[in-house]
Each structure stands twice: as structure tokens, then as C-alpha cells.
C-alpha positions as CSV (number, residue, x, y, z in Angstrom):
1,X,18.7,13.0,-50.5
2,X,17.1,16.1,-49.5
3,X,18.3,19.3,-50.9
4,X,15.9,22.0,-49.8
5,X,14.2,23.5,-47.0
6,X,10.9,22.7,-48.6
7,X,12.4,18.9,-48.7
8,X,12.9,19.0,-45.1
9,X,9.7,20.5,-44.4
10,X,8.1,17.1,-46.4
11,X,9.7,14.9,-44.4
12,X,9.3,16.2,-41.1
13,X,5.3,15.8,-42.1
14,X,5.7,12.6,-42.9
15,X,7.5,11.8,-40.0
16,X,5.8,13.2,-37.6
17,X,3.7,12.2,-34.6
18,X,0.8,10.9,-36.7
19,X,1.8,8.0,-38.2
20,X,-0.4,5.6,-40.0
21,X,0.4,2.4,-42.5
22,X,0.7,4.9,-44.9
23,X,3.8,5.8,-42.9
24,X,4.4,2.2,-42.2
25,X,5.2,1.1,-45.7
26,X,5.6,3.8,-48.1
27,X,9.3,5.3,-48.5
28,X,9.5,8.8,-47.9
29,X,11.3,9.5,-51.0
30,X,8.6,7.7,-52.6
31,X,5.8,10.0,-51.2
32,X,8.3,13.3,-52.3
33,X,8.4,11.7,-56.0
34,X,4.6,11.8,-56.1
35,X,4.2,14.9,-54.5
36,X,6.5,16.6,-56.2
37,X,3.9,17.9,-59.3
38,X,0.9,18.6,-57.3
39,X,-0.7,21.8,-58.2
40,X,-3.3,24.0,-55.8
41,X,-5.8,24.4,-58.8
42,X,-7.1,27.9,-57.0
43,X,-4.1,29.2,-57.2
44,X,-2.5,27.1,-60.1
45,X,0.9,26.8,-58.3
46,X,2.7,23.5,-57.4
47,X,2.9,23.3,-53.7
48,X,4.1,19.8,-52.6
49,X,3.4,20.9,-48.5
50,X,-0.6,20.8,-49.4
51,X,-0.5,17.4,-51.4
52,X,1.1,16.0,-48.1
53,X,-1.6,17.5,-46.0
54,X,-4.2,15.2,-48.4
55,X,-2.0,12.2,-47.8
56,X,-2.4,12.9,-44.0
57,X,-6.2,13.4,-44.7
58,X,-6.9,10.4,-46.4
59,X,-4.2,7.7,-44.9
60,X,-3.1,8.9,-41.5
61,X,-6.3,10.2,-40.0
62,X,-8.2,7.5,-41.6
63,X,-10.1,5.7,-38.8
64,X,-11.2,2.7,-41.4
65,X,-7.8,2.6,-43.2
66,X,-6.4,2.4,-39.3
67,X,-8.7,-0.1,-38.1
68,X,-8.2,-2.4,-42.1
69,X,-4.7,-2.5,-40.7
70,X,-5.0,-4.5,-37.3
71,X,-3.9,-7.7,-38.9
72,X,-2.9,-10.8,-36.8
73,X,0.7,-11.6,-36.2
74,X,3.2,-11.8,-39.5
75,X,0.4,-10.3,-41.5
76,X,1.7,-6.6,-41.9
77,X,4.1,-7.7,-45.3
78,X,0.9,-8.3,-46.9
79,X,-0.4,-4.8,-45.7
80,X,3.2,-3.5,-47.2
81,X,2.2,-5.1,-50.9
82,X,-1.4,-4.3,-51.0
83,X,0.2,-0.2,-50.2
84,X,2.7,-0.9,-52.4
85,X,0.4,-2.1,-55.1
86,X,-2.0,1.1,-54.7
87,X,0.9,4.0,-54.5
88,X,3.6,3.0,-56.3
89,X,2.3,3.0,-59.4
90,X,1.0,6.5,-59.1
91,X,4.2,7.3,-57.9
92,X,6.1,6.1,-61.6
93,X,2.7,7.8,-63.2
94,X,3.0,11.3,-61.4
95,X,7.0,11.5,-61.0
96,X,8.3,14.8,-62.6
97,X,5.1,15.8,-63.7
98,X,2.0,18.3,-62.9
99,X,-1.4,17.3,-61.9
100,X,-4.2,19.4,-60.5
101,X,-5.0,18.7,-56.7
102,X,-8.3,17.5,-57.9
103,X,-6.7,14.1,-59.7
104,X,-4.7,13.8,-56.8
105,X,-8.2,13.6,-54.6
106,X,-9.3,11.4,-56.7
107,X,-6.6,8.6,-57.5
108,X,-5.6,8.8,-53.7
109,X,-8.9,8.4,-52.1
110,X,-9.4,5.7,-54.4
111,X,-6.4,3.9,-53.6
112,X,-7.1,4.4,-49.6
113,X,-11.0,2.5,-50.4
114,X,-8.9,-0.3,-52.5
115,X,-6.5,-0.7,-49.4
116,X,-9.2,-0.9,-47.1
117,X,-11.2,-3.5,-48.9
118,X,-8.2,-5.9,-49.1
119,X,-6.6,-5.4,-46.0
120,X,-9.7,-5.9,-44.5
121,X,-10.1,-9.6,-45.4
122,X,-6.3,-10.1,-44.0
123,X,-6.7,-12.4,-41.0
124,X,-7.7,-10.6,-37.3
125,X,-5.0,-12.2,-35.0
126,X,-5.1,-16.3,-34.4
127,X,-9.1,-16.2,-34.0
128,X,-9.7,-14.6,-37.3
129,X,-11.3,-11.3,-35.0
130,X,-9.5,-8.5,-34.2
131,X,-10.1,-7.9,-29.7
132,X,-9.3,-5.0,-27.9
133,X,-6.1,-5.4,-26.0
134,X,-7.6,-5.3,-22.5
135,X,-9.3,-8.4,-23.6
136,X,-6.9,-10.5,-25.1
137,X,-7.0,-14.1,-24.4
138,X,-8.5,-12.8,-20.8
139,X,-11.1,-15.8,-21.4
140,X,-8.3,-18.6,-21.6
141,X,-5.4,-17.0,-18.8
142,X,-6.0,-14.1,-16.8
143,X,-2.2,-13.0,-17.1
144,X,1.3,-13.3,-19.0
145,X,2.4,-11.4,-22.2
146,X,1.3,-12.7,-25.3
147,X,2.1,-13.0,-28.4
148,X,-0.8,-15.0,-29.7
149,X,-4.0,-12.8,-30.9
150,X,-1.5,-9.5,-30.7
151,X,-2.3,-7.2,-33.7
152,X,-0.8,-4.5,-36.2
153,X,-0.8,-1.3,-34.9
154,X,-0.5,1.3,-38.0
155,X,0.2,4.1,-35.6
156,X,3.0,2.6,-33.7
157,X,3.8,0.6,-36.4
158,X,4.5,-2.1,-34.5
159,X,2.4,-5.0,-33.3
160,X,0.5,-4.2,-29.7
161,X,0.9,-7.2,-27.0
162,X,-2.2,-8.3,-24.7
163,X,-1.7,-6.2,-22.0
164,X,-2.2,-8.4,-19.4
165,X,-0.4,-9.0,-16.4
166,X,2.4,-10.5,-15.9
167,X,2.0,-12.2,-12.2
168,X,-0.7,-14.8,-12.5
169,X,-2.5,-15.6,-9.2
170,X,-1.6,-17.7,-6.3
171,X,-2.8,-21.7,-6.7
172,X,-3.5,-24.0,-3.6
173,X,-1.3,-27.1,-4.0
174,X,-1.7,-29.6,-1.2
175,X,0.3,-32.5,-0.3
176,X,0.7,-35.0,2.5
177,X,3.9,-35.5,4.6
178,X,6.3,-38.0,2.9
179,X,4.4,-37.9,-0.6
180,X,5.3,-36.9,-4.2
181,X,4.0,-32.9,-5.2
182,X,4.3,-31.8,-8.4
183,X,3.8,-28.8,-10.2
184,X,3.6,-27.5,-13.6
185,X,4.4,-24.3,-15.1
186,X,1.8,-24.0,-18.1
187,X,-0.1,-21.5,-19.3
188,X,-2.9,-21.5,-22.1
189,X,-1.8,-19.9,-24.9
190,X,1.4,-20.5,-27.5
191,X,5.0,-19.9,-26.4
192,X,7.9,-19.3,-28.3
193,X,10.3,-21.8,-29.0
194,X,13.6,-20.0,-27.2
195,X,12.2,-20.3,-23.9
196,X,13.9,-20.5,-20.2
197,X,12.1,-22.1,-16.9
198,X,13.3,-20.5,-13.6
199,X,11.9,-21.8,-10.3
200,X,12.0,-19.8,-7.0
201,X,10.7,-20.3,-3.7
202,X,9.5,-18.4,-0.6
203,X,9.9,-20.0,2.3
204,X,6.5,-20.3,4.6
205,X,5.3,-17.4,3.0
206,X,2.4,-17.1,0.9
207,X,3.1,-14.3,-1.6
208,X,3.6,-12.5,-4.6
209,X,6.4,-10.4,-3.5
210,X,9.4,-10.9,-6.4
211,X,12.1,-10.1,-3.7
212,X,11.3,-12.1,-1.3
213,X,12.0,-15.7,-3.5
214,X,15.1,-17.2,-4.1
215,X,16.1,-19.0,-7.2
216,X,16.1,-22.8,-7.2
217,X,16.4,-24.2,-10.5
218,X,16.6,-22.4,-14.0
219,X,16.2,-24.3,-17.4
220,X,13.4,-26.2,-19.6
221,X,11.8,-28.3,-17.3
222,X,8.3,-26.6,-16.6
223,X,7.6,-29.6,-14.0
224,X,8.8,-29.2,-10.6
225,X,8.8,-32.6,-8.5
226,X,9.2,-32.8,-5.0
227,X,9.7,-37.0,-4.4
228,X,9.1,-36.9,-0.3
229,X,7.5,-33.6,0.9
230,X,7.9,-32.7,4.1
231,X,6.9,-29.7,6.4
232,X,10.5,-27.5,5.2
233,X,9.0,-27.3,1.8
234,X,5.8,-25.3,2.9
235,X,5.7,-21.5,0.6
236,X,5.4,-20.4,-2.0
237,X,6.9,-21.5,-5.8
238,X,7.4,-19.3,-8.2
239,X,7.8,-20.4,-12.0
240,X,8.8,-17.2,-14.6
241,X,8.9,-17.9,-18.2
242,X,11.4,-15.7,-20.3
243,X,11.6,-16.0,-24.1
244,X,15.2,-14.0,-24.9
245,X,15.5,-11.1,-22.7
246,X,11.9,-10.8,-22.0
247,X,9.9,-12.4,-18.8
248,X,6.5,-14.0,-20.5
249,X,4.4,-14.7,-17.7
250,X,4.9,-15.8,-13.6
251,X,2.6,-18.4,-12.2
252,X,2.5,-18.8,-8.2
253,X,1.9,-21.9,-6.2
254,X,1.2,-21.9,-2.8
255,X,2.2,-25.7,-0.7
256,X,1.1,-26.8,2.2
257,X,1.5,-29.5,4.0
258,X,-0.4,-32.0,6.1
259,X,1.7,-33.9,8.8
260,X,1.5,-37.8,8.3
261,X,0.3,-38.0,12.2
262,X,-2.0,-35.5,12.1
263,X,-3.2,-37.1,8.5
264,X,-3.7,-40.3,9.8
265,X,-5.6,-39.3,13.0
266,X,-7.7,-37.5,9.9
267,X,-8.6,-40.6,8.3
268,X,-9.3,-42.6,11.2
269,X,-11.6,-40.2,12.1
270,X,-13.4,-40.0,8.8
271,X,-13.7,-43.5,8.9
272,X,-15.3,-43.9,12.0
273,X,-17.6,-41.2,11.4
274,X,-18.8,-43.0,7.3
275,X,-19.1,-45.9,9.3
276,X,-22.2,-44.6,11.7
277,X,-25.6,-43.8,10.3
278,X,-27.9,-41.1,12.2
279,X,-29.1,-42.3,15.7
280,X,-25.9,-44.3,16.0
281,X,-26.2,-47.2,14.1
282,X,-23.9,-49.0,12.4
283,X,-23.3,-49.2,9.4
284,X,-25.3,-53.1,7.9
285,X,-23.3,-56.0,6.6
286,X,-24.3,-56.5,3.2
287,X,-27.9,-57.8,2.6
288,X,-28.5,-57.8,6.6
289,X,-30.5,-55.2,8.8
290,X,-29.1,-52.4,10.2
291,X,-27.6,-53.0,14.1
292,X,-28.2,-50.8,16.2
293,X,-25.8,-49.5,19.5
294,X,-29.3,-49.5,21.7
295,X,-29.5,-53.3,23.0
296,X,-33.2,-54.9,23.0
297,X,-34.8,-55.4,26.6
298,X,-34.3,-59.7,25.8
299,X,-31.1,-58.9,25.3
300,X,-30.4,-56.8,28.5
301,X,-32.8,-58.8,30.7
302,X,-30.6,-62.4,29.3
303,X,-27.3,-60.1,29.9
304,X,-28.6,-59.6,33.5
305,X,-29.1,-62.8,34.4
306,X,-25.7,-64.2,33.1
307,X,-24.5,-61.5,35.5
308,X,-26.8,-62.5,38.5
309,X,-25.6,-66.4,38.2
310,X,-22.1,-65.5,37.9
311,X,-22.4,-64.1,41.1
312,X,-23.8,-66.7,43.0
313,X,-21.6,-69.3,41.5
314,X,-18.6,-67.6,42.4
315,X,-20.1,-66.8,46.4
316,X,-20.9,-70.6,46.3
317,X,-17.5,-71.5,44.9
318,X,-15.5,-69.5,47.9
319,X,-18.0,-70.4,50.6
320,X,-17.3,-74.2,49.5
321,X,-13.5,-73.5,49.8
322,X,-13.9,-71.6,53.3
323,X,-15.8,-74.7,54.9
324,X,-13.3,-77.4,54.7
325,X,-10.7,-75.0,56.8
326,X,-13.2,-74.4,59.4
327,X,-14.4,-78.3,60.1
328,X,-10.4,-78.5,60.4
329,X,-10.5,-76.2,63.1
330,X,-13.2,-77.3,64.9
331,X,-11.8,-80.9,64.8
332,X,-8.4,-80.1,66.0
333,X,-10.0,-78.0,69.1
334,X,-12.1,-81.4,70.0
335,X,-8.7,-83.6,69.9
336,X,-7.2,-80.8,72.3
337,X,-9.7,-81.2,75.1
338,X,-10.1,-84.9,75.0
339,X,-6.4,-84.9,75.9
């Protein structure tokens, strides 16, 4: 423990708003033992404050030893050792004893290169390269916080997410009156095993607005199966993944749906229409001509004439009928006067 002002001025350097993977992994009591003999040479006096200024120097505002440290996901214990490897031997070298600030350059600067060439072969996330945030896995899933391709941040030291947003935007789904719609919550990239499905759904709406769903289902099942659809299902779905506490991503699907009248109206219609070619012909039987909705003058002029004989067959049918009655007539009149 610290028993000295000059103690507490070390650590509050080294903990301090500038952190770095030096910060990340090395013990501050470790960094006090191998301060603790550094002499100024100019003044030959043993001032542990200006040997922690040199470690800030070399580690913390180290842009290369920064950037060597954005290692992919699980890959910061092996920044720890390589550290580890570098300092703490100096630390058991220099403990309790005086060296000029001019070894302490030296043997530091050289174990900041050594950390930098070996921590620079460490692994760059899952694609082996190390991406900015902003675009993070922006070429598979335009949304949702992940995990996968996050890297080692030695100033937070912590590991820095995608950045992406969480909502994903609104899909089209359509389905017919009385048939099965399904939809699946997926995304793209890896999730974690510990994960809860919860469905919503916003009546006639299409949006985005998270207070204006309510829940349906909650659970595993990132399918969500409607087995007869019908016109009270139309709005939006909403399907939020949550690994523990935290909500992953939030994918949107908007329904709507086609009444079976109106759909089969559709398809008649569509029919008909495939069936004509232009200048409204018919569509040919197979290995025959093309008809055509025009008629041919033989065929008009033969249509005609049908017609025309009809006609006078049925004027000679019902004058043949009439002439009987009036012979009657005339016969019965004759019979009257000869009486």
C-alpha cells in the first residue's frame, strides 16, 4: 500500500484519464517497484514522478502501441502476457535499485517496439483486419449490436461494439387472405448462446415506433407463423433479440394482406389478359396458327346467309300454319249461306 504523498501522486498518474494497455495490464504497484530507482541524470536525483511521465511517453501516448492493441474478441489475455513478458522482468531487474533515466529510455522504448511487433500479429477481430466501428459488419446487416468483429480498445480498456443501430428497417411481407405467413427473425452475423425472442405487433400501422407494439410472444422461436391470415393481422411485427439484459438488434416486418375476392378477380384478370396477343388474338393451340377475334369475309358472308334462310323458313313455317285456319273460315261462311 501506499505510504506517501509522492505514492499517491504515482498512482493518480497512472490512473488517470489517459489510459493505454500499458494501464490495461500492468499492476500499479508493479509500475511503483520499477520506478522507484529512476534517477534524472541532469540533476542526479531519484524522482519516480519523471520516470512515470516516460512511461506515459512511450506506452500511453503511443499511437502504434494503441493501434498493436485492437485485437479481435478474447484476444486481450495475450496482449496481458506479451506486457507482462516485456515489463516484468525489468520490474524484478530495477526493484530497489538506481538507474540513470537514460537506461530507463532505453530498456522501455525497447520493450514498447517488442510489444508492438507481437501484438501486432494478434488476430484483427473475426476477419483477421481490424475496421473502424462505424463500419462494422455494415456490408452484411445494416443494424443490431454486435459482438462479432468488436475490438480491444487500450484506452477504455474494454472492447468497442459496432456501433450500429439497433432498429433494423421495415421489410414488405405479403400474404393472401386464408394462407400461411411466416416470418423469421435472423440476422447475419453470430449470436450468443443465452438469447430471448420477443414478438410484438402494431396493429394496421406501419412503423417503427417502440410504444406503439404490444407484446405477443416471448421465447426462442425466431419464426413467427401465422397458419390462416386474414385482414386483422395487417401491421407491423416487431422481433427484439436480447442476450442477458441487453437488447441485440430489432427487425420490423410490415404485412399486408390481399383479400381472397379481390385476389381471385386478380388472377382472372391476369389470365385473360396472358391469354390475348397484340391486335386481339388469341393465344394458338399448340402447333396450330394463331386465330384471330376479326372473322374472314367467307366466314361473315356464309354467317349471313345461314341468317337470311333462317328467316324465310321460319316466315314460311308460320304462313303455312296461318292458311289452314283461314280455308276453315272461308268454308264455314259458304255452309252458312247455302242454308
Amino acid at each position: 500500500m501506499c505510504k506517501s504523498a509522492l505514492c499517491l501522486v504515482c498512482v493518480s498518474l497512472l490512473l488517470g484519464p489517459s489510459l493505454s494497455c500499458y494501464q490495461c495490464f500492468v499492476e500499479v504497484q508493479d509500475s511503483l517497484r520499477l520506478c522507484w530507482g529512476h534517477i534524472v541524470t541532469e540533476h542526479n536525483v531519484r524522482n519516480v514522478d519523471s520516470c512515470f511521465r516516460k512511461l506515459d511517453r512511450i506506452f500511453n501516448n503511443h499511437e502504434r502501441v494503441i493501434e498493436a492493441g485492437r485485437v479481435g474478441k478474447g484476444y486481450d489475455k495475450q496482449l496481458k502476457e506479451l506486457l507482462d513478458g516485456e515489463i516484468l522482468p525489468m520490474v524484478e531487474e530495477f526493484d530497489k535499485k538506481l538507474n540513470n533515466d537514460t537506461v530507463y529510455e532505453e530498456r522501455l522504448q525497447t520493450a514498447a517496439d517488442n510489444f508492438i511487433a507481437a501484438a501486432s500479429k494478434l488476430p484483427r477481430g473475426e476477419t483477421g483486419l481490424w475496421m473502424p466501428p462505424s463500419m462494422c459488419m455494415t456490408f452484411m446487416h445494416p443494424s443490431g449490436f454486435q459482438t462479432v468483429g468488436a475490438v480491444y480498445n487500450c484506452i477504455t480498456c474494454q472492447y468497442d461494439s459496432c456501433e450500429l443501430p439497433l432498429d433494423c428497417p421495415v421489410k414488405e411481407v405479403k400474404a393472401m387472405e386464408n394462407n400461411r405467413s411466416q416470418m423469421w427473425c435472423e440476422v447475419p452475423f453470430h449470436l450468443p448462446g443465452n438469447i430471448e425472442v420477443i414478438w410484438r405487433f402494431a396493429e394496421e400501422v406501419k412503423t417503427q415506433q417502440v410504444d406503439q407494439f404490444k407484446e405477443v410472444t416471448a421465447g426462442l422461436d425466431t419464426l413467427y407463423s401465422i397458419p390462416s391470415t386474414s385482414l386483422q393481422h395487417v401491421g407491423t411485427y416487431q422481433c427484439e433479440i436480447y442476450s442477458g439484459q441487453r437488447s441485440i438488434v430489432r427487425l420490423y416486418f410490415y404485412l399486408t394482406v390481399t383479400p381472397q375476392v379481390v385476389a381471385g378477380h386478380t388472377e382472372l384478370q391476369e389470365i385473360f389478359d396472358l391469354s390475348l396477343l397484340p391486335g386481339g388474338r388469341l393465344l394458338p393451340a399448340p402447333g396450330g396458327p394463331p386465330h384471330s377475334l376479326t372473322p374472314s369475309p367467307l366466314l361473315l358472308t356464309a354467317c349471313l346467309t345461314a341468317l337470311l334462310l333462317l328467316l324465310f323458313l321460319s316466315m314460311g313455317a308460320l304462313y303455312w300454319s296461318v292458311l289452314p285456319e283461314q280455308t276453315s273460315h272461308a268454308e264455314q261462311e259458304e255452309e252458312d249461306l247455302g242454308l
